[in-house]
C-alpha positions in Angstrom: 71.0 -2.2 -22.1 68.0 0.5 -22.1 65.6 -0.2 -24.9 62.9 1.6 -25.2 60.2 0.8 -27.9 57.6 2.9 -29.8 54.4 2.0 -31.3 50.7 2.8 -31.9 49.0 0.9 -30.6 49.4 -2.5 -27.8 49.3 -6.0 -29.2 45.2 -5.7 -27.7 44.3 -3.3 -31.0 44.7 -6.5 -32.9 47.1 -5.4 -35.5 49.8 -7.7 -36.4 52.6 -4.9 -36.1 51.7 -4.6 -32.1 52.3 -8.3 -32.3 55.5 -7.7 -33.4 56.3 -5.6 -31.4 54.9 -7.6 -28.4 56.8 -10.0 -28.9 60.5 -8.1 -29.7 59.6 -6.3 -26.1 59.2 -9.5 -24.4 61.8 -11.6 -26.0 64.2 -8.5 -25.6 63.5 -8.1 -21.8 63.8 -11.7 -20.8 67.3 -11.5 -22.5 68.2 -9.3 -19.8 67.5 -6.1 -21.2 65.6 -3.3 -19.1 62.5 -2.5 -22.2 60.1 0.0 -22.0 57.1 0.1 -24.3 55.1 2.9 -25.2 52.0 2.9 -26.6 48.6 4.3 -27.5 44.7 3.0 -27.9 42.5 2.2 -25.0 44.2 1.5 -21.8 42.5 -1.7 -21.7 44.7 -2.6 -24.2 47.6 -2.7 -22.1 49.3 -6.3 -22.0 47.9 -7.8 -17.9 51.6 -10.1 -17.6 54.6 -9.2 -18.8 57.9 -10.4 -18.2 60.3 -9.1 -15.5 62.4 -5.8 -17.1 59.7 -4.8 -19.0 57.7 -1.7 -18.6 54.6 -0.9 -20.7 53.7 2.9 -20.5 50.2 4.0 -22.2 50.0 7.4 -23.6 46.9 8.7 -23.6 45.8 9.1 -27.5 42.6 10.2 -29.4 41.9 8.6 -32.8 39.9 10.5 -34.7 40.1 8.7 -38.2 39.8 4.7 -37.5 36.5 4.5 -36.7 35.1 6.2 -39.4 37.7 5.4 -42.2 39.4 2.5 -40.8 42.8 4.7 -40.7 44.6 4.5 -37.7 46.3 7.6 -36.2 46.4 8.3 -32.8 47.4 11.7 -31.5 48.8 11.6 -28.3 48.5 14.0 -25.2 50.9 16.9 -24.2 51.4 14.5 -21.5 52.3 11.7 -23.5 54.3 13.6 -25.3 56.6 14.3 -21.9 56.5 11.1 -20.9 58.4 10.2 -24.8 61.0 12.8 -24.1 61.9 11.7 -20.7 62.2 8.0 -22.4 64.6 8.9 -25.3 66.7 10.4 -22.8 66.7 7.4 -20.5 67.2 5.0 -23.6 70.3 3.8 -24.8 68.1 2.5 -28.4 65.6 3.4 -29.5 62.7 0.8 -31.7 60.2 2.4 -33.9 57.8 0.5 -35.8 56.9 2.0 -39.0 57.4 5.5 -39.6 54.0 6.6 -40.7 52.8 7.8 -37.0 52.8 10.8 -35.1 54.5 9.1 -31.8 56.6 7.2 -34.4 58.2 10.8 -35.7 58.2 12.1 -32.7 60.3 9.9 -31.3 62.9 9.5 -34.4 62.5 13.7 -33.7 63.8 13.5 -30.3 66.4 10.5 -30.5 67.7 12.7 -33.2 68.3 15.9 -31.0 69.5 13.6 -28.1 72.4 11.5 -30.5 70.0 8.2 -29.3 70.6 5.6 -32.0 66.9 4.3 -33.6 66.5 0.8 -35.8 63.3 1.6 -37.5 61.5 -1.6 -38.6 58.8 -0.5 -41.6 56.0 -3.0 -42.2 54.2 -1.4 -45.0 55.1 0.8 -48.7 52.6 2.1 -50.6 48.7 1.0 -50.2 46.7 1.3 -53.5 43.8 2.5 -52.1 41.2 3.2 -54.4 40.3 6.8 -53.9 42.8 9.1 -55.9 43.2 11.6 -52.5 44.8 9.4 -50.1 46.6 7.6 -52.5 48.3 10.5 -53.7 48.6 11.6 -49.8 50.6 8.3 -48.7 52.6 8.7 -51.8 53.7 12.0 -51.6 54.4 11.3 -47.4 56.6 8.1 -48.5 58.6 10.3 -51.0 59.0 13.3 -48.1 58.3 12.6 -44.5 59.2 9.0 -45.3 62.3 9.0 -47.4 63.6 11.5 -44.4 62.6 9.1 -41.4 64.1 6.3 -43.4 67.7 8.4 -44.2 67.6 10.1 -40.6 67.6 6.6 -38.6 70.7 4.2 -37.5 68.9 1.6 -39.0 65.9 0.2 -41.1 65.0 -3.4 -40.9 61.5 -4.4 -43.2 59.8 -7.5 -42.8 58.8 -7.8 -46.9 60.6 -7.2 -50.0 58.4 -6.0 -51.8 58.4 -3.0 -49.0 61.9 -3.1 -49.4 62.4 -2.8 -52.9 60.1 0.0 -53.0 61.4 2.4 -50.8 65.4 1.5 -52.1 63.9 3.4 -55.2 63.1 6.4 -53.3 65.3 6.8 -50.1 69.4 6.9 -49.8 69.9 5.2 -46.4 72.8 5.8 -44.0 73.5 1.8 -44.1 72.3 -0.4 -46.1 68.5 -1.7 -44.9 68.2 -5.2 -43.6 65.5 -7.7 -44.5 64.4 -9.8 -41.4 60.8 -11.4 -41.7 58.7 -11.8 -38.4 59.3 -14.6 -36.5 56.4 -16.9 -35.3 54.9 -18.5 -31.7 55.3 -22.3 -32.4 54.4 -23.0 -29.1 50.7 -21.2 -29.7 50.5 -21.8 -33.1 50.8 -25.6 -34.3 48.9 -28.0 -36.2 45.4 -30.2 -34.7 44.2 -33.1 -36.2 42.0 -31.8 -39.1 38.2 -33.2 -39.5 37.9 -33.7 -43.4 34.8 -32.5 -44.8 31.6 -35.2 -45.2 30.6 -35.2 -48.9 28.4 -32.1 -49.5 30.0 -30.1 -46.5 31.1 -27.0 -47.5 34.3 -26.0 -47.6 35.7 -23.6 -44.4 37.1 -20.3 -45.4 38.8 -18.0 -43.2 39.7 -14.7 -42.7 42.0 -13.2 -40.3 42.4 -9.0 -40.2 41.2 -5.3 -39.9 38.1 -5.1 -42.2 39.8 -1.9 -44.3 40.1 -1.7 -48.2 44.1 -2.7 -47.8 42.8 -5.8 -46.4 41.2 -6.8 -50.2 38.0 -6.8 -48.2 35.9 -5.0 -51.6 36.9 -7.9 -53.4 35.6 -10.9 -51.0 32.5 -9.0 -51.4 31.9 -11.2 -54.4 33.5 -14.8 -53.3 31.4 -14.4 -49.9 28.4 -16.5 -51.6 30.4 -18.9 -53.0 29.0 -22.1 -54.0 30.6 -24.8 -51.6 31.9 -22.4 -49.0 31.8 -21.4 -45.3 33.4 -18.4 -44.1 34.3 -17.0 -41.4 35.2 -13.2 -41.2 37.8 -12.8 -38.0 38.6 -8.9 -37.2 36.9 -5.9 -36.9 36.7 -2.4 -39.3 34.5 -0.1 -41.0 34.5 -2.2 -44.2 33.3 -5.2 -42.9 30.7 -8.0 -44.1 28.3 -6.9 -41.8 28.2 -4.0 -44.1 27.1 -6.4 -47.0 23.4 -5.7 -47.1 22.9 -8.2 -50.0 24.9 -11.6 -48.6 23.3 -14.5 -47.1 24.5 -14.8 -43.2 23.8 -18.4 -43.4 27.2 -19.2 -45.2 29.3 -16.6 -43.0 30.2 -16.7 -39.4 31.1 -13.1 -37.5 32.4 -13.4 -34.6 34.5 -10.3 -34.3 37.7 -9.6 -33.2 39.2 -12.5 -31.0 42.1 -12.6 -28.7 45.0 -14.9 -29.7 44.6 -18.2 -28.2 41.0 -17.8 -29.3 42.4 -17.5 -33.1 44.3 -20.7 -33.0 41.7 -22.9 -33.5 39.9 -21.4 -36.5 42.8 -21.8 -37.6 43.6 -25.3 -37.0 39.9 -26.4 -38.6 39.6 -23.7 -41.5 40.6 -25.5 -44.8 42.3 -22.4 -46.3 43.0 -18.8 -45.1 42.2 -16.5 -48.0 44.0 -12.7 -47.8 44.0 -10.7 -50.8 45.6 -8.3 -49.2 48.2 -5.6 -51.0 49.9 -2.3 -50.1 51.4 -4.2 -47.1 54.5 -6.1 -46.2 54.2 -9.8 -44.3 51.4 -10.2 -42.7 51.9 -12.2 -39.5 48.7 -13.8 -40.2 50.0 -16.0 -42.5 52.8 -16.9 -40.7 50.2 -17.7 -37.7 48.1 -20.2 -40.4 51.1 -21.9 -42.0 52.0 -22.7 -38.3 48.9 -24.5 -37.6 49.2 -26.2 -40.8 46.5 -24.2 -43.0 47.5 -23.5 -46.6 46.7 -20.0 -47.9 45.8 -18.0 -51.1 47.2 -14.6 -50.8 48.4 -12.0 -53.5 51.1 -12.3 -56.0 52.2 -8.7 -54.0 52.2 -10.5 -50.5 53.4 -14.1 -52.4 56.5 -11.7 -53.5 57.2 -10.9 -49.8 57.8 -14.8 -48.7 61.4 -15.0 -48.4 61.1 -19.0 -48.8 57.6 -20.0 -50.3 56.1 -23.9 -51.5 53.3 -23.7 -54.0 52.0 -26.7 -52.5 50.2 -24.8 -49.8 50.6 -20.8 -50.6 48.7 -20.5 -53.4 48.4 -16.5 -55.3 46.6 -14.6 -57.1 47.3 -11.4 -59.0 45.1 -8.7 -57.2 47.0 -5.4 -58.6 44.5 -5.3 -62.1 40.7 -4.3 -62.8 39.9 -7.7 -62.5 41.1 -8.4 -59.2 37.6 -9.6 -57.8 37.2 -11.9 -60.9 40.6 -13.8 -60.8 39.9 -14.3 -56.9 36.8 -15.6 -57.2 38.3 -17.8 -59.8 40.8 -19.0 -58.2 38.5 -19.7 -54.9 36.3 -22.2 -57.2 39.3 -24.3 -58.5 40.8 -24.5 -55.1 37.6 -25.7 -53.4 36.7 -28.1 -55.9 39.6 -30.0 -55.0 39.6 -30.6 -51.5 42.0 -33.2 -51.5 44.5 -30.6 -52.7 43.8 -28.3 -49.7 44.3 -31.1 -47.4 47.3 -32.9 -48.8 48.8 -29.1 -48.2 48.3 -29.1 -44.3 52.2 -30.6 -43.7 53.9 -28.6 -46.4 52.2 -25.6 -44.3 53.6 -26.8 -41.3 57.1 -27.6 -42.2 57.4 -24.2 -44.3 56.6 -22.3 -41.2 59.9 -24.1 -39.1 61.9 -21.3 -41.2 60.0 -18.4 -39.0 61.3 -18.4 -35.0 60.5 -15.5 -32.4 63.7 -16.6 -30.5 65.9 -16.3 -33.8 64.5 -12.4 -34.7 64.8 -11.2 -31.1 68.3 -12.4 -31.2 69.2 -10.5 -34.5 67.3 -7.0 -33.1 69.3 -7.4 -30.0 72.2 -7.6 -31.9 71.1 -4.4 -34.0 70.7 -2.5 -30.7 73.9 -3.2 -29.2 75.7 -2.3 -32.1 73.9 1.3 -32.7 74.5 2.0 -29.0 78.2 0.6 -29.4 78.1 -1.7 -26.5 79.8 -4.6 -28.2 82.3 -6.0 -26.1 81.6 -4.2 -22.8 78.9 -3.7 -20.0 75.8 -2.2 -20.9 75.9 0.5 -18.1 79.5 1.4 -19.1 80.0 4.8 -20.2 
């Protein structure tokens, strides 16, 4: 069948929802299926090898906001726009990921006037950010632009529950919403033998994301001189440590955003990934760690989202109070001062990621999208 996909940005950004969606596009073209991919961001963003049936379009965008406030939201051309139209109409499905873009309205706009079925997969709720005015902003787009997308659609899939149960409070769906968590590369992402630390090495800490407030980045700030630790800061963002006038570099490693394969092997030698993150719904991140058999501390919000967890190597922390940097940096101290612990975790993390497989979510979207076109049962191309 005729797919064609929507999102912000290409997987190059370094988001983990163009990850997603980079791999959905793929997976869904080598099954056979003719996929086109539009996109924003920098053209040199574009994917250099792709697999035969799929076609990756780049819309020319400007993004005023990320820069500056580490909000992405590109605007695309009048061009770009055109280009959108003419690919609804070719489609026979339409994927959106996450409602909370311009393209991504657009095109639930125009797949509504042309009768084009959409499945609508929505990675993230509400983000407690701490300034009252965009706070109140997301929250009052969730309750109005958001509850409509999410009625309007054939189908919404999310990837977290707790992004689930939050908008089953505020949105009556045409069919009932399906839960389906992001899938993971095993073939990329797998376990190395691990060095153990020498006695009075410090501990490796790692962090893997966009350096915005979402990301819990504010509340590192104070675990980033942590007696006993290394980090290292993967990503790129306005909020960043490079920001932090008053840290030591000596105890934290920069090396900015990295391409995939480049990824793996922090990965593979960081004792634990630490993401406080909240506001969000699974980051792929963790899946990507577990994989390569590194336990992680993350939020009770984010622990909520694991739809089969081991406290033997996800460790949590409650992040939604006043005390958030407190508990963290708490929590950072006992796990360090058992290293042992952290270690004995590395094959629980690697058998609890065998329950996430690309293949197994490609195959349940393309069974979403051949239902909402209705071409169960016959040719794709049939009328």
């Amino acid at each position: 069948m005729r797919i064609l996909q929507v999102s912000a940005f290409y997987a190059g950004h370094g988001g983990g929802i163009e990850v997603v969606a980079d791999q959905l596009a793929r997976r869904l073209a080598e099954k056979g299926h003719e996929v086109r991919w539009m996109a924003g961001g920098a053209a040199s963003e574009m994917p250099e090898a792709v697999p035969q049936g799929l076609t990756c379009l780049h819309a020319a965008s400007w993004d005023p906001l990320e820069k500056r406030l580490g909000l992405p939201f590109p605007l695309w051309s009048p061009g770009a726009v055109r280009a959108l139209w003419r690919s609804v109409r070719w489609s026979q499905s339409v994927q959106v990921h996450d409602y909370l873009y311009g393209c991504s309205l657009l095109a639930i706009v125009f797949a509504r006037l042309m009768r084009k079925p959409v499945v609508l997969t929505q990675h993230i709720g509400a983000i407690p950010f701490r300034s009252m005015l965009p706070r109140q902003l997301l929250a009052l787009l969730n309750r109005s632009l958001g509850a409509l997308a999410l009625r309007s659609v054939h189908q919404v899939v999310f990837v977290g529950r707790p992004v689930m149960q939050f908008f089953m409070t505020r949105v009556r769906f045409g069919r009932p919403p399906l839960l389906l968590p992001n899938g993971v590369d095993h073939q990329r992402y797998r376990p190395a033998p691990f060095q153990p630390r020498s006695a009075g090495d410090a501990v490796r800490l790692l962090f893997v994301g966009r350096f915005v407030e979402k990301k819990g980045l504010q509340h590192l700030r104070a675990s980033a001189q942590l007696q006993g630790a290394h980090w290292t800061f993967i990503g790129s963002g306005p909020a960043g440590p490079a920001t932090w006038s008053e840290i030591d570099r000596r105890n934290i490693d920069l090396p900015g955003r990295l391409p995939p394969e480049e990824v793996v092997a922090h990965y593979q030698s960081a004792a634990l990934l630490v993401l406080p993150s909240t506001g969000e719904g699974f980051p792929l991140v963790l899946q990507e760690a577990l994989a390569c058999g590194t336990p992680v501390l993350v939020s009770t919000e984010v622990h909520e989202a694991f739809p089969s967890s081991d406290p033997r190597c996800v460790f949590h922390v409650e992040m939604r109070g006043s005390d958030a940097a407190v508990a963290l940096r708490l929590k950072l101290q006992a796990l360090i001062s058992d290293p042992q612990l952290l270690i004995d975790a590395r094959d629980h993390a690697a058998e609890l990621s065998r329950q996430w497989n690309w293949d197994e979510c490609a195959v349940r979207y393309e069974a979403l999208h051949l239902a909402a076109a209705g071409l169960y049962g016959r040719p794709a191309d049939a009328p």
